[in-house]
C-alpha positions as CSV (number, residue, x, y, z in Angstrom):
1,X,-7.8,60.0,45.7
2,X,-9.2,63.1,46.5
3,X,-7.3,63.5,49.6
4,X,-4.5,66.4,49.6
5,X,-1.1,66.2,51.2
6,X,-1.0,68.6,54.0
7,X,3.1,68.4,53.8
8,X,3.3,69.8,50.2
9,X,3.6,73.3,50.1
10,X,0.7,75.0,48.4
11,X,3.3,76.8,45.7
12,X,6.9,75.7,44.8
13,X,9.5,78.1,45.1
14,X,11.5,78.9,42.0
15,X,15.1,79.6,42.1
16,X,16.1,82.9,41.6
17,X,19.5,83.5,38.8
18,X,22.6,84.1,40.9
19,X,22.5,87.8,39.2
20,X,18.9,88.7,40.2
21,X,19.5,87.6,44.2
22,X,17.8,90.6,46.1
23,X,20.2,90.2,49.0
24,X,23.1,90.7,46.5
25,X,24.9,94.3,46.4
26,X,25.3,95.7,43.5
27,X,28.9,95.7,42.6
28,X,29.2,99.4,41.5
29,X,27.4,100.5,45.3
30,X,29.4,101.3,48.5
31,X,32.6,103.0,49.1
32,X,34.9,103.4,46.0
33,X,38.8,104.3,47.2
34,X,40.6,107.1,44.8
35,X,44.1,106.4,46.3
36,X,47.1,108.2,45.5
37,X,50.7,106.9,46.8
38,X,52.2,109.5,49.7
39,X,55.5,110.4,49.2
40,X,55.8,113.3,51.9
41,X,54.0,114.1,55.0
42,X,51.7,111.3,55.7
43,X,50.6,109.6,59.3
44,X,51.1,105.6,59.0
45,X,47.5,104.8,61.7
46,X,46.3,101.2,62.4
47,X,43.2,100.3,61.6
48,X,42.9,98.9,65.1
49,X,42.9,102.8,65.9
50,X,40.6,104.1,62.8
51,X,38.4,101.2,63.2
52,X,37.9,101.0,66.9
53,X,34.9,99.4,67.9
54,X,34.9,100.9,71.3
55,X,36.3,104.5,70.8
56,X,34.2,107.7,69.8
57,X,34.9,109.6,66.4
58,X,35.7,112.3,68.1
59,X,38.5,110.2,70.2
60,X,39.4,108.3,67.1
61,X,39.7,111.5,65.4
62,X,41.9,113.3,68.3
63,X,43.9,109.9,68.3
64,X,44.9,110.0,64.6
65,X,45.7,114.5,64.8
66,X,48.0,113.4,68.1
67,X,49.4,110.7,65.9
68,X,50.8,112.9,63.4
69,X,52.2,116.0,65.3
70,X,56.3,116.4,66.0
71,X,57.6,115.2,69.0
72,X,57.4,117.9,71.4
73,X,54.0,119.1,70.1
74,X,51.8,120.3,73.1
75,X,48.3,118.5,73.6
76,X,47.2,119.9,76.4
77,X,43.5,120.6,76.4
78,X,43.9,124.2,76.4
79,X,46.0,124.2,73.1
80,X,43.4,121.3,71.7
81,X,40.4,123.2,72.5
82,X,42.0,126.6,70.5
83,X,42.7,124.4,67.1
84,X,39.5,122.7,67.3
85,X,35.9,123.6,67.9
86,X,34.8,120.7,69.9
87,X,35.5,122.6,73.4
88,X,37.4,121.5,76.3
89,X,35.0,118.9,77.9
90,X,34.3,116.7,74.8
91,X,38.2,117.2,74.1
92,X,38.8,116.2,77.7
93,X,36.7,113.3,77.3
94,X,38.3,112.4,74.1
95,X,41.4,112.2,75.8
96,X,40.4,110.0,78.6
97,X,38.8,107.4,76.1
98,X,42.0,107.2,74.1
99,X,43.9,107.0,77.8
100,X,41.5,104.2,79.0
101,X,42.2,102.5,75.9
102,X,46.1,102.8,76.2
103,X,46.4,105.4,72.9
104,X,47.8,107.9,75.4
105,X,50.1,107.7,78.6
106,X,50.3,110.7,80.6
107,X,52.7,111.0,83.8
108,X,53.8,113.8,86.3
109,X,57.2,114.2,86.5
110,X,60.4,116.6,88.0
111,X,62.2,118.5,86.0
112,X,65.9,119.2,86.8
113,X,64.7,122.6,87.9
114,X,62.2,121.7,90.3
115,X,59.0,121.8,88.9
116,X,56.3,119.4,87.9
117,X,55.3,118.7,84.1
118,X,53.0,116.4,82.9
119,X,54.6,114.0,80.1
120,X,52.1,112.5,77.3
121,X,53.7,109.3,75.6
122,X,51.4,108.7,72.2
123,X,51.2,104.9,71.6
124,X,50.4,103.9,67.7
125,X,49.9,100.3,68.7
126,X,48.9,100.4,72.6
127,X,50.5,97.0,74.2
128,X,53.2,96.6,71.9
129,X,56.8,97.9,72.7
130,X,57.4,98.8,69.3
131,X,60.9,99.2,67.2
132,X,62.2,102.5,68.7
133,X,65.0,101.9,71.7
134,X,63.9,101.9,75.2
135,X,64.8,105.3,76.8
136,X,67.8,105.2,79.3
137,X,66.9,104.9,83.0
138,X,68.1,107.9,84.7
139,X,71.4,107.6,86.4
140,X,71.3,108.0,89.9
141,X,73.7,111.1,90.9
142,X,76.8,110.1,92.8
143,X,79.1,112.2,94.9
144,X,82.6,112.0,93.4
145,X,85.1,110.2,95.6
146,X,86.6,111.8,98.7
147,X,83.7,114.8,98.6
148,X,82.6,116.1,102.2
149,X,79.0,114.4,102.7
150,X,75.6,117.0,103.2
151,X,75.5,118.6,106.5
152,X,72.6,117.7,108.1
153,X,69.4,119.9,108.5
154,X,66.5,120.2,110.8
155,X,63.8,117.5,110.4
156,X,60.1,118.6,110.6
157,X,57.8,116.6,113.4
158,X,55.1,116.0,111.1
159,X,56.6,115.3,107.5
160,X,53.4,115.5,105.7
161,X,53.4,115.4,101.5
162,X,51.7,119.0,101.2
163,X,54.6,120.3,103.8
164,X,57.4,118.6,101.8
165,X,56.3,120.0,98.5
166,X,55.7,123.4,99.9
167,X,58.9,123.3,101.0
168,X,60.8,122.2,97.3
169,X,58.6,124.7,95.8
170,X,60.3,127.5,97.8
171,X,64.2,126.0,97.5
172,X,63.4,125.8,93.4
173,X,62.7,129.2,93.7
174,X,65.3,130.3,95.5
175,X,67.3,130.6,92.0
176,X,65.1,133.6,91.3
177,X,66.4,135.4,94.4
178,X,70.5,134.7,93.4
179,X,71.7,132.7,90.8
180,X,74.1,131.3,92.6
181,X,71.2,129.1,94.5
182,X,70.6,127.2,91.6
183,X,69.8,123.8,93.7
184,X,69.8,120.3,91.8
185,X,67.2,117.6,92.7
186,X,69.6,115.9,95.2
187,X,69.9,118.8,97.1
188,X,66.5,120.3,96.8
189,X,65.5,116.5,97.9
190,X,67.9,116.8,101.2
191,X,67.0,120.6,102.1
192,X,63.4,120.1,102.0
193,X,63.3,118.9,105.4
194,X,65.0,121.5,107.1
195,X,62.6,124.0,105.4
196,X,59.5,121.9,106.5
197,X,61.1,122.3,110.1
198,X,60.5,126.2,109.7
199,X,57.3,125.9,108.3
200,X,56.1,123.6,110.5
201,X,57.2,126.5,113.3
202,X,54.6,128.6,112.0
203,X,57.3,130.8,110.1
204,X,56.2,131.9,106.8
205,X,57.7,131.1,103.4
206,X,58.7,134.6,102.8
207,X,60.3,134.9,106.3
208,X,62.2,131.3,105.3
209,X,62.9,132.7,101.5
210,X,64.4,136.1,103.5
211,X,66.6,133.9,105.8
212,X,68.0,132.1,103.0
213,X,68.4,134.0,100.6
214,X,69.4,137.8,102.4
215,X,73.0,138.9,103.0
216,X,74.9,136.3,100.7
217,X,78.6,136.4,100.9
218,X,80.1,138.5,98.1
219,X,82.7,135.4,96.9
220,X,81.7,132.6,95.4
221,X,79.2,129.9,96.8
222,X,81.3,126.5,96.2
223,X,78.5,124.5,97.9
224,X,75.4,126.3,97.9
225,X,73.5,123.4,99.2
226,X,76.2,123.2,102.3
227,X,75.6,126.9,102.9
228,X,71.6,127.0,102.8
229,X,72.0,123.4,105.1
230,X,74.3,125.7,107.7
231,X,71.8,128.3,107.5
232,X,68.8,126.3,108.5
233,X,70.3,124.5,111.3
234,X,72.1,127.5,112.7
235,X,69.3,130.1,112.3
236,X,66.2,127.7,113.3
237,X,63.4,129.9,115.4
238,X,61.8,128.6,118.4
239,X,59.1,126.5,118.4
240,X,55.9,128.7,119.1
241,X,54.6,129.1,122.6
242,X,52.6,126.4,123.4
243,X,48.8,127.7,123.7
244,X,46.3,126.0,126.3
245,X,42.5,125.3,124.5
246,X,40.0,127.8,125.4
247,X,38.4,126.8,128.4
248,X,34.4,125.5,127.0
249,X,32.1,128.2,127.4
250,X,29.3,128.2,130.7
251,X,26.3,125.7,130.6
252,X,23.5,129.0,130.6
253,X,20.6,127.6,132.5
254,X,16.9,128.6,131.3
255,X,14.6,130.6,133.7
256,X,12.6,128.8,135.9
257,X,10.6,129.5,138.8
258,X,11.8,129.0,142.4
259,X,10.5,126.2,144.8
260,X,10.2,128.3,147.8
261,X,9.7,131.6,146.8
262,X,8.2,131.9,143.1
263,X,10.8,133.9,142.2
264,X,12.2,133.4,138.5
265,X,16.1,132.4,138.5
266,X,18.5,130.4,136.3
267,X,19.8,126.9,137.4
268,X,18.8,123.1,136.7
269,X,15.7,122.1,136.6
270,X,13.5,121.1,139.4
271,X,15.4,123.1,142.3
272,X,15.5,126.1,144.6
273,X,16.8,130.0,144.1
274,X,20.4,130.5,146.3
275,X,18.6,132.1,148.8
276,X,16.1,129.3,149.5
277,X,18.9,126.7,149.1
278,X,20.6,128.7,152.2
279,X,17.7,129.6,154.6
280,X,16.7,125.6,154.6
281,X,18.7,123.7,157.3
């Protein structure tokens, strides 16, 4: 019959060899690895890290520098930005990525001394705890036995954060002033109210560092934190005089013309001048 199968394709395909495949790479293309074995300085990174399908290369790239530095090493934008020419915003941004991602931990914390540092943990494998030993909790500080408790101190009204802090900022200082005021976190932590209570008295923090730290005994201070606790309660100003609001200033009525007598005076609207409002009965 004449009559052509639609269903047959018009050609037949051939096969093509396994070797000639055109979506086949050629074996000699792509990336060819030259390694050589490290025997001395050399970074172990994850490939979870250098392979990250979420991070940027430059936060991959800031991840595996961090990665490699000392313990102690400081990565603080500023000191980033000076070894590398990226700048502080991209670096900043960097940082946050590998943060978000749980590469980096950063935390504020006290030091012994007073003030506040921030503390960057690098993680090589973020959610894992890893094989180094879990640092040691902090021992809370204990008086000794049969050691006279902390005299107490003035307590502020309003015990705000800001006044609080203000107020440990100046007792860490105090050190500066004598040695011998060298304060520990305990008694920085149980002073700071009695301080706040001055502050909050509108006495200034050089007047407080003055009343503190002026006309120290010449012996030895045994218990500086019992002597600066005497000092506040015993020496405490007054509170400030108590001052009445200003009274709100006069309504000033616009000009207007009199009722009665056309003559142009200040008052409310619609009404008569003083001397109208008396000559009518």
């Amino acid at each position: 019959m004449d009559t052509q199968n639609p269903n047959v394709p018009a050609h037949a395909h051939t096969r093509v060899a396994a070797k000639k495949h055109p979506n086949r790479r050629h074996p000699h293309s792509g990336l060819v690895h030259d390694h050589t074995r490290h025997t001395t300085r050399f970074t172990v990174i994850g490939n979870h890290l250098a392979q990250h399908p979420e991070l940027s290369l430059l936060a991959i790239g800031l991840g595996t520098h961090i990665q490699s530095l000392p313990v102690g090493a400081r990565i603080d934008i500023k000191t980033l930005a000076a070894r590398f020419p990226e700048g502080t915003t991209r670096i900043a941004a960097a940082l946050r990525e590998l943060e978000s991602h749980g590469y980096l931990r950063r935390e504020r914390v006290r030091v012994p001394d007073g003030r506040i540092i921030t503390r960057t943990t690098s993680c090589n494998q973020p959610g894992h705890s890893g094989t180094e030993a879990p640092r040691p909790a902090p021992r809370k500080r204990t008086r000794p036995p049969g050691s006279k408790p902390l005299p107490a101190v003035p307590q502020p009204a309003c015990p705000a954060p800001a006044l609080l802090q203000q107020a440990s900022d100046l007792l860490a200082g105090l050190r500066r002033e004598d040695p011998r005021l060298l304060l520990s976190v305990c008694d920085t932590a149980h002073l700071a109210p009695g301080v706040a209570a001055w502050l909050e008295r509108d006495v200034t923090p050089a007047a407080v560092r003055q009343a503190l730290a002026d006309d120290l005994p010449l012996e030895p201070l045994v218990r500086p934190v019992a002597f600066l606790a005497h000092r506040l309660t015993a020496q405490l100003p007054p509170p400030p005089p108590f001052r009445a609001p200003a009274p709100p200033a006069s309504v000033r009525h616009p000009l207007q013309n009199c009722d009665g007598c056309d003559r142009a005076f200040r008052g409310p609207g619609g009404g008569r001048c003083s001397d109208c409002r008396s000559d009518s009965p």
